[in-house]
C-alpha positions in Angstrom: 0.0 0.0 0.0 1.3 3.7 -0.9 0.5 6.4 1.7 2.0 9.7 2.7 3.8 9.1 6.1 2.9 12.4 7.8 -0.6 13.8 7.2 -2.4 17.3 7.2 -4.1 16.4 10.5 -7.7 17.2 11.2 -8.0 20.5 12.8 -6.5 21.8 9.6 -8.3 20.2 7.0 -11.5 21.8 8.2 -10.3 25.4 7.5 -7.1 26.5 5.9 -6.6 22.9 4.3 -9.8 22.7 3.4 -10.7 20.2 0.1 -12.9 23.3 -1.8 -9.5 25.6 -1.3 -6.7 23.2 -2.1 -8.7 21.3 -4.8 -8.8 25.3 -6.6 -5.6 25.8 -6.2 -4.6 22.5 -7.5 -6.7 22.7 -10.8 -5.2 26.3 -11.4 -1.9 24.7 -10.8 -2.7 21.7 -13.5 -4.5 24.1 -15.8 -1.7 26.5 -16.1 1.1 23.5 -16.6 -0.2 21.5 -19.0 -4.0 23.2 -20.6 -4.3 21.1 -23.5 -4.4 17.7 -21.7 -6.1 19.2 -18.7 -8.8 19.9 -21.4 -8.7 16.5 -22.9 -9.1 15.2 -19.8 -12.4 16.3 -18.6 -13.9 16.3 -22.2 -14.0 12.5 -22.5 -16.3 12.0 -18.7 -18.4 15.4 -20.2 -19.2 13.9 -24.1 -20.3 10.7 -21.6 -22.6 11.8 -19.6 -24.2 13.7 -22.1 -24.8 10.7 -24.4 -25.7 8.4 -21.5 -27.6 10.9 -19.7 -27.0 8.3 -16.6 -25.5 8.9 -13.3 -23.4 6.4 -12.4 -23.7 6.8 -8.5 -27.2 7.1 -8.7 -28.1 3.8 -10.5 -26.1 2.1 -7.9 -28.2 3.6 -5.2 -31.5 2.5 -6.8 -29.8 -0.7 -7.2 -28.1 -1.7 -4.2 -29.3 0.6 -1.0 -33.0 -0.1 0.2 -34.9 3.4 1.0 -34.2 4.9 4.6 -31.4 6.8 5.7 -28.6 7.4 3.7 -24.9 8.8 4.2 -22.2 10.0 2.7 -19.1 10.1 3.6 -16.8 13.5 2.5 -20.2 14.7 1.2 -18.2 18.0 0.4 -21.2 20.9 -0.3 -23.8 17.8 -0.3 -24.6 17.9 -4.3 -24.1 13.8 -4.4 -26.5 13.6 -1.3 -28.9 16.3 -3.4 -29.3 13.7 -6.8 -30.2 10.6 -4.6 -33.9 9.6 -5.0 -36.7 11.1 -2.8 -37.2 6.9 -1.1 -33.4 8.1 0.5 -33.1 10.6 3.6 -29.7 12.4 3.1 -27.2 13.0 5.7 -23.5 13.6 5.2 -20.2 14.1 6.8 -17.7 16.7 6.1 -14.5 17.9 7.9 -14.4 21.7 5.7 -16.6 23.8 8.4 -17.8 25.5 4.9 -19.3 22.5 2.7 -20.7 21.2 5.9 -22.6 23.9 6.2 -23.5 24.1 2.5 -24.6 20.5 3.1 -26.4 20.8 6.0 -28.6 23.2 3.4 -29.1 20.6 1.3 -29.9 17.8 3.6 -32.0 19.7 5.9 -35.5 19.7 3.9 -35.2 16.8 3.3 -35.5 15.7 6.9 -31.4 15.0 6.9 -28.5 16.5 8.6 -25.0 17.3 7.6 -22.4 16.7 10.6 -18.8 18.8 10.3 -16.0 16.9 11.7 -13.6 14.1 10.9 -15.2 10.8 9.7 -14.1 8.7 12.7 -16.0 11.1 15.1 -18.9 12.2 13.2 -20.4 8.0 12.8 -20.3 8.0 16.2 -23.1 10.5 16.6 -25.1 7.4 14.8 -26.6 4.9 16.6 -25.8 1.0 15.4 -27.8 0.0 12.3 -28.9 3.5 11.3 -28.0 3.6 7.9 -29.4 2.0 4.9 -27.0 3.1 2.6 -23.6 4.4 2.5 -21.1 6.1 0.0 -17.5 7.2 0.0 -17.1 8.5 -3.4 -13.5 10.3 -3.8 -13.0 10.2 0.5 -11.0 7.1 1.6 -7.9 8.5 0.1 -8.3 11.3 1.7 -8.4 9.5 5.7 -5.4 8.8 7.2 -8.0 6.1 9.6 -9.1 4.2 6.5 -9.5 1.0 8.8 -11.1 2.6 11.3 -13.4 4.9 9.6 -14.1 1.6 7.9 -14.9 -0.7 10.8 -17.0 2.5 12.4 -19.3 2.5 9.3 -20.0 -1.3 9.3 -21.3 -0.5 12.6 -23.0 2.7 12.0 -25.5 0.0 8.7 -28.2 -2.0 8.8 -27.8 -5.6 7.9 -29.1 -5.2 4.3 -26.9 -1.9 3.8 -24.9 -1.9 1.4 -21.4 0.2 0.9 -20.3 2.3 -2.5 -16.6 3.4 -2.7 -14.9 5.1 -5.0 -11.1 5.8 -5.7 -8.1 6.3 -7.3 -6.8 3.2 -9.3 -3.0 2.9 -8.6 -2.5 0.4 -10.7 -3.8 2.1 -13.3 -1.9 2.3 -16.9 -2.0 5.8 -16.8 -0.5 6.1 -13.1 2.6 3.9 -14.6 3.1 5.8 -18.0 2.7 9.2 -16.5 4.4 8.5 -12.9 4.7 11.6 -10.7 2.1 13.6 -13.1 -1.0 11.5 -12.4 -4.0 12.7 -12.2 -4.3 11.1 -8.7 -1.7 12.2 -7.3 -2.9 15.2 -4.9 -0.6 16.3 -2.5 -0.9 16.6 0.5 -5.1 16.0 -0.1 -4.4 12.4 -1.2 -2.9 10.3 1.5 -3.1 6.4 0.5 -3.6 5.0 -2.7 -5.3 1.8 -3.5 -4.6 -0.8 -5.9 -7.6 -3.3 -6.5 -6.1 -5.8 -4.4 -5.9 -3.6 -1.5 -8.8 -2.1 -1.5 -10.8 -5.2 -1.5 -8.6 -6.6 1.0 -9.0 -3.8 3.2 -13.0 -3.5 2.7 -13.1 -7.4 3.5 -11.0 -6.8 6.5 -12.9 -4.0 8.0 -16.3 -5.9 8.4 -17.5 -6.1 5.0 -18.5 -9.1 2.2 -17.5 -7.5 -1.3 -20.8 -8.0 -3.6 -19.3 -6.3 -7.2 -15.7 -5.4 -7.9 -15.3 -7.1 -11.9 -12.7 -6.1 -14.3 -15.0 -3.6 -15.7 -15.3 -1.7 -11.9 -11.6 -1.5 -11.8 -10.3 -1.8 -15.3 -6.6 -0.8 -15.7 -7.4 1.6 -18.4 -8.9 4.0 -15.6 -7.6 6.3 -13.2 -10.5 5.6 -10.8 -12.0 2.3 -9.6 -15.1 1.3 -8.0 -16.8 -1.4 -5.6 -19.9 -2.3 -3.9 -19.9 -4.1 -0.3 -22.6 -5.3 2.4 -22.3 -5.1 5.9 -21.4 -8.6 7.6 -23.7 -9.7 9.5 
């Protein structure tokens, strides 16, 4: 596993390290270096969408949470939590004291609640079994506690809940042709990286029987991979 030995630590992360200020300042950075492939690079996902017209994250939810109480994890301003279906109740977790409260927005008619604070402390506001459904889309590399974090979440589900994560592919092709100038490389947001056989065993590890993570879910031709899990019983 590849991690950054000495994290930003909490505290920081929910003001001048926040993800909405260092995530500008990090796609100036890449926009000014490079502007033709930081252009290509989004155009791809955009043309995508567009044709699909299908939300990814969505159809999973429909799919694989039943309706109740849903949360995400690093909801940032709480837009994921504002696409889910009206059978989900959103709530969300966010260390930046700003998107919390942007979430909190979002997730309040709606009979939610957004919680500010690192992950670790925030699930255990929830009592055991609360949730339905949970997502970490673009969060686990970003927690210095995956395990724990982990472990508390299993706790925080229902039986029948079921888990979507998404990150960064490590062993991506494009991480090994491109090297230090990945696209998921984020320093010092990003502190692990996963490659499929981590993160599965990881996932497994922390409480959880893995239910989809094919070829086509972590395909080495992308930078991101993805993978659904249920709570053990």
């Amino acid at each position: 596993m590849v991690y950054l030995e000495n994290p930003v630590e909490y505290p920081a992360l929910a003001d001048e390290m926040a993800w909405e200020k260092t995530f500008s300042a990090e796609s100036e950075t890449r926009r000014r270096r490079n502007p033709i492939l930081y252009r290509a690079a989004r155009a791809p996902k955009a043309v995508w969408q567009r044709l699909l017209r299908r939300d990814k994250l969505v159809s999973w939810a429909r799919r694989y949470f039943v309706p109740g109480s849903v949360l995400d994890v690093g909801c940032a301003g709480g837009h994921t939590l504002e696409r889910l279906p009206r059978q989900f109740v959103p709530y969300g977790i966010e260390i930046s004291a700003e998107l919390s409260r942007l979430a909190q927005e979002r997730c309040a008619p709606r009979g939610g609640r957004a919680v500010q604070g690192d992950a670790l402390s925030a699930l255990r506001q929830f009592d055991a079994g609360f949730f339905t459904g949970v997502i970490m889309t673009s969060f686990l590399e970003h927690e210095s506690e995956p395990r724990a974090v982990l472990a508390a979440t299993a706790r925080a589900m229902h039986a029948e809940a079921c888990l979507i994560v998404k990150v960064p592919n490590f062993a991506s092709w494009n991480r090994a042709v491109r090297g230090v100038r990945w696209c998921g490389f984020r320093f010092p947001e990003h502190v692990n990286y996963f490659t499929p056989k981590r993160l599965g065993a990881l996932v497994a590890g922390a409480g959880f029987r893995v239910l989809r993570f094919g070829i086509f879910d972590r395909f080495p031709s992308s930078d991101n991979m993805w993978l659904v899990a249920r709570r053990n019983p």
